[in-house]
Structure formats: C-alpha cells, structure tokens
N, C-alpha and C positions, 0 to 999 in steps of 0.2 A: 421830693416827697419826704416829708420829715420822719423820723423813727417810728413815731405811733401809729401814723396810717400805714408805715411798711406793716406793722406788726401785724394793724388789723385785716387789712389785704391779705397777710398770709393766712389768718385764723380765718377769713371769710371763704377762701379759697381749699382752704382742709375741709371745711364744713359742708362745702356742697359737691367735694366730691365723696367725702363718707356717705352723707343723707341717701343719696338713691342705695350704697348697698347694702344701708341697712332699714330700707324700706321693703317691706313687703312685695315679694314678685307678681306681677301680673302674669295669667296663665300663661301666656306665648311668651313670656322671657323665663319662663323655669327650664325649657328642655337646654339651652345654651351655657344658662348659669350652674345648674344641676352635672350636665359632663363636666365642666371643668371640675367641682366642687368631689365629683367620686373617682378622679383619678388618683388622688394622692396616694401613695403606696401602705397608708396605714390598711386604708381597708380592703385592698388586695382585690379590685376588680369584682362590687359585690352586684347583686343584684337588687333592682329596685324598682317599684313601681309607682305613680301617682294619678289618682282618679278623680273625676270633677265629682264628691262627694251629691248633687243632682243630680247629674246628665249620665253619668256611667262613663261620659268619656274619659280617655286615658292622654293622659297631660304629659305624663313622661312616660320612659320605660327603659330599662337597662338589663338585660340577661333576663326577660321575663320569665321564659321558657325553661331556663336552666335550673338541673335539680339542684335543691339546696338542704342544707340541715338547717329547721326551724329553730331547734331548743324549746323554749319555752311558750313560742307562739302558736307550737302544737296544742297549745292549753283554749285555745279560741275554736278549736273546730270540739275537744271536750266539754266545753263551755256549750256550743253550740245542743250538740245534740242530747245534752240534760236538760236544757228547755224544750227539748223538739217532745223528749219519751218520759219525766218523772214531770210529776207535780211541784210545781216551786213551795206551795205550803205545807208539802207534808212533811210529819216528823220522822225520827227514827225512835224505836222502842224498844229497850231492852226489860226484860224479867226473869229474875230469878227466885225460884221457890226453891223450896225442900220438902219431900217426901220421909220422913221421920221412918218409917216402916219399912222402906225399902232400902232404906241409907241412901238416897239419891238426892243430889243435886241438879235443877232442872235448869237450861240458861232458854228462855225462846228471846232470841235477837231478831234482827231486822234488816242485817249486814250495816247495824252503823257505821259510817265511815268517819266518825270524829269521835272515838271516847278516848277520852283522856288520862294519862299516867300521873297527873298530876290533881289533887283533887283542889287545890285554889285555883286554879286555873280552868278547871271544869265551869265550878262555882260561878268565878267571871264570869264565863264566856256561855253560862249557861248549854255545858255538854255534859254527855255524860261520864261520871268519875267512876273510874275504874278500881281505885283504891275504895271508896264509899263502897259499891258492889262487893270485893272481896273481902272487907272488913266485916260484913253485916254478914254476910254466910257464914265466916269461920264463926261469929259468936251465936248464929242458929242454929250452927252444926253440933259445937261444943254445949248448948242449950238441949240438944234433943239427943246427944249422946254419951251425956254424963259428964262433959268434960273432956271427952276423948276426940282425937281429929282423925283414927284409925276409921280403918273397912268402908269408906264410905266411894260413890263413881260418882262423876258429873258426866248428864249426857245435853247436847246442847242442841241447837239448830241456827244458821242463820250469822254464825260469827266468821269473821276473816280468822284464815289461821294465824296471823300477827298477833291478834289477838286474845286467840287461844292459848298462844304462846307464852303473852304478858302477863294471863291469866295464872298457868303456871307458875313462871317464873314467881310471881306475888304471895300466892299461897305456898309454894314449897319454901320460901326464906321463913314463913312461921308454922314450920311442921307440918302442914297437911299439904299431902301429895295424892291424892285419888285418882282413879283412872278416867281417863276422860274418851268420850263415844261419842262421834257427829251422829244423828238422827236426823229424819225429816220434819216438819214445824208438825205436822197431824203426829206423830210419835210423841213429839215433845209437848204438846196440847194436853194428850193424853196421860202423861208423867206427870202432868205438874202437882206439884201441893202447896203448902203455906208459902205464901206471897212473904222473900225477905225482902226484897229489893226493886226496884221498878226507877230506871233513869231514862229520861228524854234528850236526845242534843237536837240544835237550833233547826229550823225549816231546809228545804233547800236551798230554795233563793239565797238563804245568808250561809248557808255553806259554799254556796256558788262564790259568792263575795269574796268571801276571805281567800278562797282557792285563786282564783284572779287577781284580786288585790295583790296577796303576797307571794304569789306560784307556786302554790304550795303544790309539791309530786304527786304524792300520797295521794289528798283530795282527788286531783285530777285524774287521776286511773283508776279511784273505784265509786265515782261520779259517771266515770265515762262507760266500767264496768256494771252499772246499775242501771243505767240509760239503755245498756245491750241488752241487759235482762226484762226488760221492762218493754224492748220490742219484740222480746220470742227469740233472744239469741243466748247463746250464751255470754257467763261471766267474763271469759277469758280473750286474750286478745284477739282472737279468729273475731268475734264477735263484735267486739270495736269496730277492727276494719269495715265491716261490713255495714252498720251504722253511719261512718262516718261516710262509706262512699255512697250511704244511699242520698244521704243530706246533702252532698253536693250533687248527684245526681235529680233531686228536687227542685235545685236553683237553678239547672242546666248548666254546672261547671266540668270540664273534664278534668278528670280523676286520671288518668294513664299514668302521669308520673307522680302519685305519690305512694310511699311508701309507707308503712305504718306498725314499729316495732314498739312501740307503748300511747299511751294517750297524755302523758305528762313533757314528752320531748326529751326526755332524761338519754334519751337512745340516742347516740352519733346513727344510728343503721336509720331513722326518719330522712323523710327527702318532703318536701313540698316545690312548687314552684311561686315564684313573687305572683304572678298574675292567678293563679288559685286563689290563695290570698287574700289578693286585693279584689278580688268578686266575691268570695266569700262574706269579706268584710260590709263591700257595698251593696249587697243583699239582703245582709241581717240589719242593717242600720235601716232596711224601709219599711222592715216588720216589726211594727208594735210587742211579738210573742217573744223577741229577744233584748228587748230595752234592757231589759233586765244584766245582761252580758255588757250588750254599751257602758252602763251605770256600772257596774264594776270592774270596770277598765281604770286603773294606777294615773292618776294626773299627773304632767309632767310638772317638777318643784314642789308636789302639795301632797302625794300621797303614794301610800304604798312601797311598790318598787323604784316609782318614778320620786320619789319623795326628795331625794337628791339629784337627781338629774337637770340640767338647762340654767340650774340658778348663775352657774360662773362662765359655763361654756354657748349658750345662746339664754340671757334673761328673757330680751323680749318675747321668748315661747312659753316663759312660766304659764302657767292656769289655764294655755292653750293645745295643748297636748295632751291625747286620754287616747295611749295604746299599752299592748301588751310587749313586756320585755322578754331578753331569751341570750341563756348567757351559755356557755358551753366553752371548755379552754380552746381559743382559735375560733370560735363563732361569738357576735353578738349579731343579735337582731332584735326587729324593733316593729311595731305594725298596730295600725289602729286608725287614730283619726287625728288632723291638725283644723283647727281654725283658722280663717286668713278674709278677715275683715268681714263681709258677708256673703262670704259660702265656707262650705266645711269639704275637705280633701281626704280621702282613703289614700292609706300612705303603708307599704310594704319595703323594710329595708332588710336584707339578708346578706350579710358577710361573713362566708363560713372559712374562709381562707385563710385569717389575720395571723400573725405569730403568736404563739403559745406564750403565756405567764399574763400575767396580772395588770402590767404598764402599758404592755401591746392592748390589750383589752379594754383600759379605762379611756386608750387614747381610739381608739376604734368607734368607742361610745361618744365621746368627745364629737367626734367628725359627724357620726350621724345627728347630733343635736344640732351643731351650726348647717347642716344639709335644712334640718328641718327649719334652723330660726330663722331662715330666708324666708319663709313662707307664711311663718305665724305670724297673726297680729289679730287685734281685739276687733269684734263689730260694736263698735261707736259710735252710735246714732246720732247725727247733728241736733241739734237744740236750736228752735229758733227765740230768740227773744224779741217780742215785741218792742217798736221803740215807742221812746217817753212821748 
C-alpha cells in the first residue's frame, strides 16, 4: 500500500470512529453513555435527570431523589409562580406629591421591584429613576418652603425598605433629612397633594425576562414575594414556601424534600431534588400560561447567562440549549431544555459537591456542556428536490 492510501485509510478510519460520538444519542444509548460521562471526579457524583420532553418518560436518572442545592435554578419555581398569581402586563406605579401646608412628603408606591439608582439606565430600560424622584421633591420642597429643606416628614406606603433606605441616603447627601413614617396606601391616598413626580417601571412579563435571563436575586425574591401577596399570603418567606408548595402540589409533584430559605437560590440552606425539577419543568412546558418562563430562559452560546457557554466546550449544542443556570462556590447546576433532532428533552443537572474556587467551577460547567452536547442537535427537515 503506497503512503497516500496508508494516510487515507488512516484519516478514513479516525473519521468513523469520531462520527458516532459525536452524533446525537439515540434515547436508549444516553443512560450507558451518560454513567460513564458523570463519573469523572470533576463533578463529584452529581445528580441528574432526563426526560422524553413528550412522553414524560425518564431517559436517565442519577441521585434523583437526593436533596440538592439548586442555586440559581431556584429562580424557575419563582418564575413559576409569578405567572400562576400577578398579571404579566401590569405596571408598577410610583407617586409622589407634596402637601405644602402640612410640610409633608407623600410617596404611594406599589412595592416596585425595579427602580433604579441610576437615572440613564432607568431612562433605557424604561424604570423607574430614583434620582428623577428625589431631585424633583427636593426642588418642590425648597419651592414651597422658601428655599429651606428644614421641618418637613415623608410618610410613604408600599416601598421596600431598600428602598426607603436609598431614598435617604439621596436626599441626606443634599441636606434634606425628614423623618420618614410607613403608612397604609388609604392613609397615604389620603395625604396626598401636588403631584411632583409619577414614574412607571416595565410590565411583568419583562421584569420576569431579565430576572431569568440574567439571575438577577433581587428580582427573584420580591417577584416571588409579590406572587405571595397576591395569593393572600404574606410578603415574607413563610409566604413563598407556601406558594411554592401549593404549585407543585397543582402539578401532583411531591414537595417533602424541598427546602425553601429564599426564592432567588442565593441560600446554600435551599435543597430541591433532580426529579422535582424535571416534572416541574415538564409540566410548565405543556401549559400555554407559562410560555412566558420557557421564552425567557438564557440560550446556550446566544444569550444571557448562557451567552458564553457551549461555544468551545460542546459547539454543536449552541442555539440548542434554553435552561436556567445556578452558580454557588462548590455548586453549579443547570436545568431546562435540550433539543436533539425532533424532540425536545427536560434535562436537570445538580452538582453541589465540586471543589470550591473558580477553576473547579468553570471546569464543572465544562462537563455538564459536553453531558449535554451528546444530545443536542438541530431538527432539519429533509428537502426533497424534484428531479430534472
């Protein structure tokens, strides 16, 4: 055999033993390829599930059962039940007046969960500016009091104390310091006088978006905190839990092992299990009322969190990946959906065990992309062409 064909014999012979495994698995070779692929020591024995995206059946399953810290995937069950209890189009409204006569500052809020410290970036993003607000009172204050920013109280209803806080902090850097009094919204109704200020931030739904797109905490816990209020509970975390287990008690998922110390996952004390999860997930995907959640789920390589992810460590799953990430020092996980030619897979990956810092982590993430890029691949409809 002369040189060239040794060569190509060899390259013929790499080629087809790469090709199958880097083709897409067929459901009864994932559960064989899958154990080998999550025993490597990076990800510390995690736990994982995968679902026939259809049928509800379960294609694989490793530690389903075993409690886990979500991190950030906690943000899917708050997602969740802001579509189950507020309106996706309504706004949030803030107002503030002045009462000249009484020296009073009136705030009736709405518990917005987005206004902003930044007033370009309000502006952008169409929220509301908190600087705009506290600029425009100090100059109808100093309007209706000579010039003076003395004797005056703000009594408010309806703001996070973060808020009230920022509030503060804003006007005491330019001398006015007033005392400030929560009241109920019918008190504060009541107080009000000249209209200084009136700001809007974006609907739900696109509050929802960005809180999922980018994880954002904050969002998550007073979304998840407003969804409680909004079914007769309270603000506070009692009030979540209770939400949260009613919703999967809705879907018929048991609830015994989860835990529930915030709605954003920021908590190491959270536990869920993989198989929670992954019914959760493949429940919401076959109701129409939660598209909304699907749709703002991070693309793997294209968007958000996932925006980096899959390009170097599994390409062929770019633009076929759309779950929620969840980072914590020693936890990543990962949970949502994979495409894999024509059907779509409910996929829960939980490794809370990994070693702590940043390298243990990137390469944790790593593993679970190539777990996933065994799976993904495009539905590419054959084409017939007619012949001549």
């Amino acid at each position: 055999m002369s040189f060239f064909r040794k060569v190509f014999a060899l390259c013929l012979a790499l080629t087809l033993s790469i090709a199958p495994a880097d083709a897409a698995l067929a459901p009864e070779s994932i559960p064989a390829v899958f154990d080998e692929l999550l025993k490597i020591p990076t990800l510390s024995n995690p736990a994982m599930i995968v679902i026939d995206g259809s049928t509800g059946q379960i294609i694989y399953e490793k530690n389903i059962f075993s409690q886990r810290k979500p991190a950030s995937v906690m943000k899917v069950l708050a997602g969740a039940v802001t579509l189950e209890y507020l309106d996706p189009q309504s706004l949030f409204n803030t107002n503030i007046s002045i009462s000249a006569e009484a020296k009073t500052v009136v705030i009736q809020g709405s518990l917005d969960p987005w206004i902003s410290l930044d007033h370009n970036v309000a502006r952008k993003m169409h929220r509301a500016s908190l600087p705009y607000m506290g600029f425009n009172t100090l100059s109808a204050v100093k309007k209706a009091n000579g010039g003076s920013l003395k004797n005056y109280k703000v009594v408010y209803s309806n703001l996070y104390s973060q808020d009230v806080a920022n509030l503060k902090a804003f006007w005491a850097k330019r001398g006015f310091k007033p005392t400030f009094k929560a009241v109920s919204s019918e008190v504060a109704y009541a107080a009000q006088g000249d209209l200084v200020a009136s700001e809007n931030s974006p609907t739900v739904a696109e509050i929802l978006d960005w809180m999922m797109l980018w994880s954002d905490n904050v969002l998550a816990d007073r979304l998840a905190a407003l969804a409680s209020r909004a079914a007769g509970y309270s603000l506070n975390i009692k009030g979540v839990e209770t939400i949260f287990r009613a919703l999967l008690a809705q879907f018929e998922i048991d609830d015994s092992k989860l835990v529930v110390a915030d709605a954003s996952g920021l908590s190491k004390k959270n536990r869920i299990t993989a198989k929670l999860m992954g019914e959760l997930l493949y429940k919401l995907r076959k109701e129409e009322k939660y598209a909304l959640l699907y749709n703002s789920l991070p693309v793997g390589g294209v968007s958000g969190t996932l925006q980096n992810r899959f390009i170097t460590t599994a390409p062929s799953a770019v633009g076929l990946v759309r779950a929620k990430t969840g980072t914590l020092n020693g936890t990543a996980t990962l949970a949502g959906y994979v495409q894999s030619t024509d059907r779509e897979y409910v996929f829960v990956t939980l490794a809370d065990d990994i070693a702590k810092g940043n390298a243990a982590l990137n390469k944790a993430r790593a593993a679970i992309d190539r777990v996933l890029g065994r799976i993904a691949a495009p539905n590419i409809p054959a084409e017939i062409i007619p012949a001549a």
